[in-house]
N, C-alpha and C positions, 0 to 999 in steps of 0.2 A: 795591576793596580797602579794607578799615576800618584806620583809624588804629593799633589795637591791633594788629594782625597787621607791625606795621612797626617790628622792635625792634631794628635793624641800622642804620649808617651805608649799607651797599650796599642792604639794602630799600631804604629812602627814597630814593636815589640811583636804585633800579631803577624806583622809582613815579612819578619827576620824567622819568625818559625817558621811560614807558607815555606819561605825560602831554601829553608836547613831539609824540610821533609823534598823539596822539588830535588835538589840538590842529591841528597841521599838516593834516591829511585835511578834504578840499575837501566830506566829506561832514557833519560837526561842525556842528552848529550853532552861533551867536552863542551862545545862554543856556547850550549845554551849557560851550563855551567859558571863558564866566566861573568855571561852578561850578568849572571843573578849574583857572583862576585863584585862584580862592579857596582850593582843595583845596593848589596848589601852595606861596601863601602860608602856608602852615600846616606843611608838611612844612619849607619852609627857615629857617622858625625853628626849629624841632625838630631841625633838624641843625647850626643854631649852636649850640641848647643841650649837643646831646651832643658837638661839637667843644671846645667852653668847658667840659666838665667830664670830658675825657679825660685819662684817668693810664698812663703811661708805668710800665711796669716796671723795676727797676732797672737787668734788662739792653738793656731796649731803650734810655732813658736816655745808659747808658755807648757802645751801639752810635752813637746818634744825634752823640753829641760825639764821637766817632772820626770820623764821616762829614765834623762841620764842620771840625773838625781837619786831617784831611785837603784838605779844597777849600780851607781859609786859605792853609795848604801851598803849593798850586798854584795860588795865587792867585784861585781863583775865585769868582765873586760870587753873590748869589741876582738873576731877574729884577727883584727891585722894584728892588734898587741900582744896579741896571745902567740901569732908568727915571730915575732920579733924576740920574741925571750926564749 
């Protein structure tokens, strides 16, 4: 699959599982291995990128601060804070 055909957060995320299941298979070779290493590397900074330049709608925004709102409410945490104590 070319890099071009991969203009979604779920492509990229569907081309990193193709990748983990090709990878996994006892039939794979070591050099194909790498290239799908490399191919990987490449796709997960491509999905930092477009995570780091994702815009929220106005009402997705307003929904998302009702959601934290809510869980402050009910006292609850996200996992990293819950790591950290």
């Amino acid at each position: 699959m070319s890099d071009s055909t991969l203009h979604s957060f779920d492509d990229l995320t569907g081309r990193l599982d193709e990748i983990i299941a090709t990878v996994r298979s006892k039939d794979t070779s070591l050099e194909r291995c790498l290239d799908l290493f490399d191919e990987a590397i490449g796709l997960g900074s491509k999905a930092v990128d477009m995570v780091d330049t994702f815009e929220l709608s106005p009402r997705e925004e307003e929904q998302l601060a009702e959601s934290m709102d809510e869980d402050a409410a009910h006292g609850g945490t996200s996992g990293a804070e819950e790591q950290q104590h």
